[in-house]
N, C-alpha and C positions, 0 to 999 in steps of 0.2 A: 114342460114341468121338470125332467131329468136334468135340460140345460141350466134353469133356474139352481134347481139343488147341487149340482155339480159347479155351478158359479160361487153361491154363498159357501160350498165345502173353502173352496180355492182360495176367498178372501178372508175365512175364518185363519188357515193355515198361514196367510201370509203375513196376517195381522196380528197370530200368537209367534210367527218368527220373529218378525220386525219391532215388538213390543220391546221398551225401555226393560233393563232389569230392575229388579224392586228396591226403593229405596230405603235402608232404614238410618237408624239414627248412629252417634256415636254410641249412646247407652245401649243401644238393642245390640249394635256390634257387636259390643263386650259380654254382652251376655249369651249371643250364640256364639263367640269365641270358647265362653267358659263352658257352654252345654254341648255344643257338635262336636260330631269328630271328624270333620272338613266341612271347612269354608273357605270360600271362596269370595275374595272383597275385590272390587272397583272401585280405586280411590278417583276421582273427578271432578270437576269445579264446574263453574257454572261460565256460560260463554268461550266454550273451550272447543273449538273443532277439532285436535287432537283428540281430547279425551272423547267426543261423540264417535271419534273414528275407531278408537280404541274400543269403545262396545259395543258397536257394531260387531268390532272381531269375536269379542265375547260370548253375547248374544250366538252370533254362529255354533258355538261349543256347549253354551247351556245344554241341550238335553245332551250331548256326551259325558260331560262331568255331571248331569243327574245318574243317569246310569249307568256309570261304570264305578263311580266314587259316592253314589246317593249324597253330593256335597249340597250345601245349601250357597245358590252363586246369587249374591246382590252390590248392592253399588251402593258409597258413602258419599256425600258432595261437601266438599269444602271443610273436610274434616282435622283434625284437631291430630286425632290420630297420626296422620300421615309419616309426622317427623320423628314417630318411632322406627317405623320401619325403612325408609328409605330420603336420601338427601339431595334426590331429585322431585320437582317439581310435579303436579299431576298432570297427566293418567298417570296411577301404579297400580298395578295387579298383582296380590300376594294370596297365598296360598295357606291356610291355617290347618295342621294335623297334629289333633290333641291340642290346639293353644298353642303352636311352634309355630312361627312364621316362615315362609319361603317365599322372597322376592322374587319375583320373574322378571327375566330379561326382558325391557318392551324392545327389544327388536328382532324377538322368535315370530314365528306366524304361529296359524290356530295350529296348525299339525305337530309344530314342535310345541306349542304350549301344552296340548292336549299330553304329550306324551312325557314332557317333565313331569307333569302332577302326578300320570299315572305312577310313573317309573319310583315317584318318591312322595309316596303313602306316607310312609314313614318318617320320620327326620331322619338326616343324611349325617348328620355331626356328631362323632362322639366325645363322651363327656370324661377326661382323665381324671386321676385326683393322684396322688404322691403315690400309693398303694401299688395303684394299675400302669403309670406311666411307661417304667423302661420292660416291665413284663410282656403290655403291648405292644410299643412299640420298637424293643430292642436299640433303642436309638446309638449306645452306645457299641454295639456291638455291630449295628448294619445287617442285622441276618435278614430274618424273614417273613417276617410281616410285611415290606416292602414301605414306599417312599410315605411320611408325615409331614403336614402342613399343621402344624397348631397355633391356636390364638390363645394367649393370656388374656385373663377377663379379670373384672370385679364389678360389684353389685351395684357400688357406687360410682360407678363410673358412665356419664352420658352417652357417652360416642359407644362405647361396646354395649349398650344396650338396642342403639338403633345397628349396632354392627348384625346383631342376631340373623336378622332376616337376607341380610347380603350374605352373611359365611355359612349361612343351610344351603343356599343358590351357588355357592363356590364349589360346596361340599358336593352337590346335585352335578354340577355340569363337570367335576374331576371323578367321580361315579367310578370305580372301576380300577381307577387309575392312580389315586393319590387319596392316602386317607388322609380324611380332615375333622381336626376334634379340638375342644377349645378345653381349657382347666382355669381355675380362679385362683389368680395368684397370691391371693392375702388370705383364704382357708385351706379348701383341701388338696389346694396345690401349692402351699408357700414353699413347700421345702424346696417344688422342683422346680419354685420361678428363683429361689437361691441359688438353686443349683447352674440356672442358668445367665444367672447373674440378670435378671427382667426387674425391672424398675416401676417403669409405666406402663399404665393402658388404656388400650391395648394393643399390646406388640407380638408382629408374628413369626413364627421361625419355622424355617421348612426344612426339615431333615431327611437326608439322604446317604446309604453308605458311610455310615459313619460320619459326615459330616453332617454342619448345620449351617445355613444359611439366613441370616434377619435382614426380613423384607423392611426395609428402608427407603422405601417410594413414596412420597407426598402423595399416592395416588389410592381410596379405600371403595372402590368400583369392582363390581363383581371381573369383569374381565379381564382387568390388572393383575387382580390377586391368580387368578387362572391361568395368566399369562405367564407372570412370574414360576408358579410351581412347573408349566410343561415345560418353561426353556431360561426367562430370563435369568432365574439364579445363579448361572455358570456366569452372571457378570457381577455378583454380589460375592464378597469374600469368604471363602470357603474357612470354619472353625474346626477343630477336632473336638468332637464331642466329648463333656467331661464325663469320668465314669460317676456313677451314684458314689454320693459322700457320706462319709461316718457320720454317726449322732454328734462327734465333738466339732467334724470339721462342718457339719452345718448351721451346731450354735456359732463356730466362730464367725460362720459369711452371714448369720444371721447379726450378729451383732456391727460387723461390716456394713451389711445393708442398711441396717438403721440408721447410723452412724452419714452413711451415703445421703440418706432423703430425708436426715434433720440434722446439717451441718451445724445446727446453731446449739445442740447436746455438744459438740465438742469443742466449738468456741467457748460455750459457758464452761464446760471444765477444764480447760486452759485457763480461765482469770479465777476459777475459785482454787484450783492451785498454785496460781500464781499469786492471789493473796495468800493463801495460807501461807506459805513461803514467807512472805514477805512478813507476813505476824509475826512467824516463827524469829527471825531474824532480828526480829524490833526485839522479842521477849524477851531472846537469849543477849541483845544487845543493852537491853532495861536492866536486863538482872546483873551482867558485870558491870555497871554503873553503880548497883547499889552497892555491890559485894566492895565495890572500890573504894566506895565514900563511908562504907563500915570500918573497914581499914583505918583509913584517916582519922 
């Protein structure tokens, strides 16, 4: 009798191990997106031995990320989702705190996976705006806050919307090391993407010692961007950081800027004063015509 009950314990425990994670929909997604305060999502498809391999490892972690992060860990198939957070294909495993995404590396195992999540409760990235930038991060002076990696963002823009969940995973794995914070260049950061002469987005610049450096790699993978801040930048061109600009000299690069990304404002006011001109000239050429044959 003991053997029997101590068998069924054994196939009970190995059958709530071994159990699929839950699946829910894209809607329920978003809706414990909008209600938890960690989730934890398995993006996966169907017919995919990677991804069955992938929650497996998962699976392994569920009751650690139950109770260390009381998260809610399920799995989405063939989701729609997907191509916000990440521009590779499934398995992805992201990390949701407050509704902030954190992509995870698929080529951590469960011990490092487990201990990103733990290590970054929080979100990792902060958020600048014109106000806070050179107060926090001294950019121009190099003092003491130490090294910045920043990304210019906007609302409208596709690609730094799926960037979010890669540059909280940048921010996570430079921890310690290099702060990482993003600002939106067309509100509460226009002045400082003037300042930095930033165009498009989104472009990143990584400041050190006074200097700045714009990552310029065709390459927007978490380990790139990682890569870059520990070492690659000493082959990217070192700039001297401008100091913060007056209110006149920002309307001036403001109107610079404009001028930059609608060349076609200054062609058209090229041919309307090149007509005018040319009226003017016919006018004052009409008018000694008349004055002359008044004469006569």
């Amino acid at each position: 009798m003991l053997r029997l009950i101590f068998f069924l314990v054994v196939c009970t425990f190995v059958g709530v191990r071994s159990a699929n994670l839950e699946t829910v929909s894209d809607e329920d997604l978003i809706n414990l997106i909008k209600t938890e305060k960690y989730v934890v999502v398995l993006f996966t498809s169907r017919d995919c031995e990677r991804c069955n391999n992938f929650e497996n490892k998962v699976i392994l972690l569920r009751e650690d990320l139950v109770d260390s992060l009381s998260a809610w860990v399920v799995r989405v198939v063939d989701s729609q989702l997907l191509r916000l957070y990440s521009t590779d294909k499934e398995p992805a495993l992201v990390f949701f705190r407050h509704g902030i995404p954190l992509l995870c590396d698929g080529s951590l195992n469960e011990e490092e996976i487990l201990m990103m999540f733990t290590e970054n409760k929080e979100p990792t990235v902060k958020e600048l705006t014109d106000d806070t930038f050179e107060h926090l991060t001294q950019a121009s002076s190099g003092a003491t806050t130490g090294d910045w990696f920043v990304m210019f963002y906007s609302t409208d823009c596709v690609e730094c919307v799926r960037m979010i969940a890669r540059w909280e995973a940048v921010g996570a794995k430079l921890k310690q090391k290099v702060n990482v914070a993003s600002i939106n260049k067309y509100t509460t950061g226009a002045s400082t993407a003037r300042r930095f002469n930033v165009y498009e987005a989104p472009e990143f610049i990584f400041f050190r010692h006074g200097k700045m450096y714009r990552y310029q790699i065709p390459r927007y993978d978490i380990n790139a961007f990682v890569w870059f801040a520990k070492d690659w930048y000493k082959n990217a061109r070192a700039e001297t950081v401008p100091v913060p600009q007056s209110p006149f000299d920002d309307l001036v690069q403001m109107i610079a800027n404009f001028l930059h990304e609608k060349p076609w404002v200054l062609k058209l006011g090229s041919i309307t004063i090149g007509v005018f001109i040319i009226i003017s000239v016919a006018s004052r050429f009409r008018r000694k015509i008349q004055t002359s044959q008044k004469k006569d």
